[in-house]
C-alpha positions in Angstrom: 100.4 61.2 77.6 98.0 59.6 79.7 94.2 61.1 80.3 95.3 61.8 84.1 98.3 64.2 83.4 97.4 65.7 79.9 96.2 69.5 80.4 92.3 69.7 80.6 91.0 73.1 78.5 87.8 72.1 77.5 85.5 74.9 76.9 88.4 76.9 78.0 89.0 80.7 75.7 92.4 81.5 75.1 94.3 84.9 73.6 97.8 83.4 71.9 100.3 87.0 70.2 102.3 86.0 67.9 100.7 83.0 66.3 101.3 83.6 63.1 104.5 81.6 63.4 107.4 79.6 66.2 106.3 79.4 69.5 103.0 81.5 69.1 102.1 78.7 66.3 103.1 75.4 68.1 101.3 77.0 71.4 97.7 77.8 69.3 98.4 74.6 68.3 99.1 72.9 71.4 95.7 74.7 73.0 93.2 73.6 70.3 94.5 70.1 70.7 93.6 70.1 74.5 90.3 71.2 74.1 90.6 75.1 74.3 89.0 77.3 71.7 92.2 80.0 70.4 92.3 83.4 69.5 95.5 83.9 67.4 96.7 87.6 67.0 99.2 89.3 65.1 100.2 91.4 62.0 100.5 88.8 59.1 97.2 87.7 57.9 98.7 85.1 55.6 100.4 83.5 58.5 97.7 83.9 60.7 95.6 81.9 57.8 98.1 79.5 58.1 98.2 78.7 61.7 94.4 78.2 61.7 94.3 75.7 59.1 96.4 73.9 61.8 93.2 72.6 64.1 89.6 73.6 63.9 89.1 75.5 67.0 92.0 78.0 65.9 90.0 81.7 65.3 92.5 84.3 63.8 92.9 88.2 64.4 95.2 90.0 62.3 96.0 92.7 64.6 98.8 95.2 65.1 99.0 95.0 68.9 100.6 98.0 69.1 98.1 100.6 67.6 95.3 102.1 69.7 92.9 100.1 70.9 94.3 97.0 69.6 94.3 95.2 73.0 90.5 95.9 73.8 89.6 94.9 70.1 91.4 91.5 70.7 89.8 90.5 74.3 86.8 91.7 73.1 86.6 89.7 69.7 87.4 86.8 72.2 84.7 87.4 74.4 82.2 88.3 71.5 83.1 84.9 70.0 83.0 82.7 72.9 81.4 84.1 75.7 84.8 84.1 78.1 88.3 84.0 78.6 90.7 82.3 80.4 94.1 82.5 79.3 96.6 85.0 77.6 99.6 84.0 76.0 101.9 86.9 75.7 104.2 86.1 72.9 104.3 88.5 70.7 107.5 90.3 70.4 110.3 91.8 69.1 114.4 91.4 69.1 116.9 93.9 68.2 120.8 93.3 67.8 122.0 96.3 69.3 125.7 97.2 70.6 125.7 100.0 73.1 127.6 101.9 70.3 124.6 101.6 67.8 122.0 103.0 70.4 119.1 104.2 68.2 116.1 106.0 70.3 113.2 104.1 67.4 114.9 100.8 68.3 114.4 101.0 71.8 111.3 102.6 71.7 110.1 99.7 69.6 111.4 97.0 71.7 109.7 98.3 74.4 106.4 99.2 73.0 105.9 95.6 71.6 108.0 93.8 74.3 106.4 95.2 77.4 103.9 98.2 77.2 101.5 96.1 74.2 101.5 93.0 76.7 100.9 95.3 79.6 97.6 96.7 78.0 96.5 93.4 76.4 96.6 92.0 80.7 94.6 95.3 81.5 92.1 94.6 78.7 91.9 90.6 79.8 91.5 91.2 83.4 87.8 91.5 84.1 87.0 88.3 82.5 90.4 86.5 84.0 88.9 87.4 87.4 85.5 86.2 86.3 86.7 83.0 85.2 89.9 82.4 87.5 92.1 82.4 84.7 95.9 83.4 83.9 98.5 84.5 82.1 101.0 83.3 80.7 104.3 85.8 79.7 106.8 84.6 77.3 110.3 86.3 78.3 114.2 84.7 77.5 116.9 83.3 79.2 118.0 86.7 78.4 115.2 88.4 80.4 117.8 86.8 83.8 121.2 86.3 82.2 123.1 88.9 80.6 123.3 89.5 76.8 126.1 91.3 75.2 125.6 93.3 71.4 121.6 93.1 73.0 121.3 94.4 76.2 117.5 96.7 75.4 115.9 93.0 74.0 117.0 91.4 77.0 116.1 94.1 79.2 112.5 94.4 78.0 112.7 90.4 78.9 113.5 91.0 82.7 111.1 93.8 82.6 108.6 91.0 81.6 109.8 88.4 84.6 109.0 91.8 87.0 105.7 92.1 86.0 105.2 88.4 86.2 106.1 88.3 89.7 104.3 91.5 90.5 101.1 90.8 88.8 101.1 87.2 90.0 101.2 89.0 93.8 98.3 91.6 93.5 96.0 89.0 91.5 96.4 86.0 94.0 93.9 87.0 96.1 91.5 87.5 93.1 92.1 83.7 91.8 94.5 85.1 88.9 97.5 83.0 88.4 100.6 84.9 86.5 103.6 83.1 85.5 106.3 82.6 82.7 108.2 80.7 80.1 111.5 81.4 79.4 112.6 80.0 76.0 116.6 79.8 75.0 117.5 80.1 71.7 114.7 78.5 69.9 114.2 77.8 65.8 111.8 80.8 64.6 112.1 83.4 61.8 112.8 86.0 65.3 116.1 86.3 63.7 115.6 87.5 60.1 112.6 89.7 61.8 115.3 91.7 63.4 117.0 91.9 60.0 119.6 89.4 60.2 120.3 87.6 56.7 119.9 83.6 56.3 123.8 83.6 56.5 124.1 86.0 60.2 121.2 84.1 61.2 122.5 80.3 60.7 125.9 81.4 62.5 123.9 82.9 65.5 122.4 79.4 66.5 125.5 77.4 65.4 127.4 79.8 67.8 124.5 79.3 70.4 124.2 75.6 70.1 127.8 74.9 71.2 126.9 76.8 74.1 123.7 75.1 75.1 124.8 71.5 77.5 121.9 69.7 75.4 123.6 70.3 72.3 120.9 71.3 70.3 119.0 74.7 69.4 115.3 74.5 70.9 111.8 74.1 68.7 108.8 76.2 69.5 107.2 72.8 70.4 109.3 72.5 73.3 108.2 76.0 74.3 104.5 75.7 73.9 104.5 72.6 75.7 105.4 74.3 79.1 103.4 77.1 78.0 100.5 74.8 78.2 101.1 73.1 81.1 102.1 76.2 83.1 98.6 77.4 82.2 97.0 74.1 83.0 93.8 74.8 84.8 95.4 72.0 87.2 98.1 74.0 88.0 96.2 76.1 90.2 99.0 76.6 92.7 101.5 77.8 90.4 102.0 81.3 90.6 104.6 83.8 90.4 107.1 81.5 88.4 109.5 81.7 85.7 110.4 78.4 83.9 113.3 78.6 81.9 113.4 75.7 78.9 116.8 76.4 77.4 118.9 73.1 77.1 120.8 74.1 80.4 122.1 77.2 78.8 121.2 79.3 82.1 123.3 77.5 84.2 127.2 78.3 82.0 
């Protein structure tokens, strides 16, 4: 990648969820390596360790996004650290194998909490200091957040609940110098799976099943994810609001 396209972060603050592993991992990752100083949040300390033995400029915060306060705590830790902030990954979350049959009210309410009200407050938190430094956000959703998704409708509607708020947010904070947009990952190779309780074996036939779908003929790697992630959020992509880029093999278009 030559000096005139690679994304330019230097002295740049960024909040990555999830980065204890996948695609919050490989985008921390990605970050550090082009100059920005990360924040990586989420529940697993040891994973968290993990990721920032990856690069040098890789902070951790093991955080449970979803308790009170947790969003304030984590911009603020940030902006104690470094003195700013300019971008927030949204990647935690959560997904739920769930037939209309099996409806279960904690399930939902779950999704939902990590998937779209956590994210929600973490933006609220970051805003000040995204205005201050014209920064943005960057919301990881699915192919399933436009497309449907039988056996998991509630995931894939907290998803397209995410692509609304990308849109809407991206509206109401152009004016402000806030950019907004999203990556939408296909199936991609994480541990998302057996978090949602799905053994090696269910979890080996789900992307076998999904990579005969996919026209690229292969299952996606958080790498391919946190590569648009970063260059969505490239500070030179400053007219690039409101989007949603899907990078799933050209499973969006069967």
């Amino acid at each position: 990648m030559s000096s005139t396209t690679a994304p330019h972060f230097s002295d740049h603050v960024a909040i990555v969820t999830g980065a204890g592993s996948g695609i919050g991992r490989a985008t921390a990752v990605a970050l550090a390596e082009a100059g920005a100083r990360v924040l990586g949040v989420g529940r697993r300390k040891d994973a968290l360790e993990q990721t920032a033995r990856a690069h040098d400029s890789i902070d951790v915060l093991p955080l449970d996004l979803c308790a009170d306060g947790a969003p304030e705590q984590a911009v603020d830790t940030a902006v104690e650290r470094w003195g700013r902030l300019d971008l927030l990954v949204n990647n935690a979350g959560a997904t739920a194998v769930m037939p209309l049959a099996e409806t279960d009210r904690a399930v939902i309410t779950g999704l939902f909490e990590l998937n779209v009200t956590a994210p929600s407050l973490l933006a609220h938190a970051a805003l000040p200091h995204l205005r201050e430094s014209s920064g943005s956000i960057v919301n990881v959703s699915s192919t399933y957040g436009h497309r449907p998704m039988a056996g998991g409708a509630h995931y894939a509607a907290t998803k397209s609940a995410m692509e609304q708020l990308t849109r809407s947010w991206a509206l109401e904070l152009a004016p402000e110098g806030v950019r907004v947009n999203a990556v939408a990952p296909g199936p991609t190779q994480t541990d998302v799976m057996l978090a949602a309780g799905l053994t090696d074996e269910a979890a080996d036939e789900m992307y076998s099943y999904e990579r005969e779908r996919i026209p690229n003929g292969r299952i996606g790697d958080p790498g391919d994810i946190a590569h648009w992630i970063v260059r969505i959020a490239d500070p030179h992509s400053s007219h690039v609001t409101g989007q949603v880029l899907t990078v799933d093999g050209g499973l969006e278009l069967i």
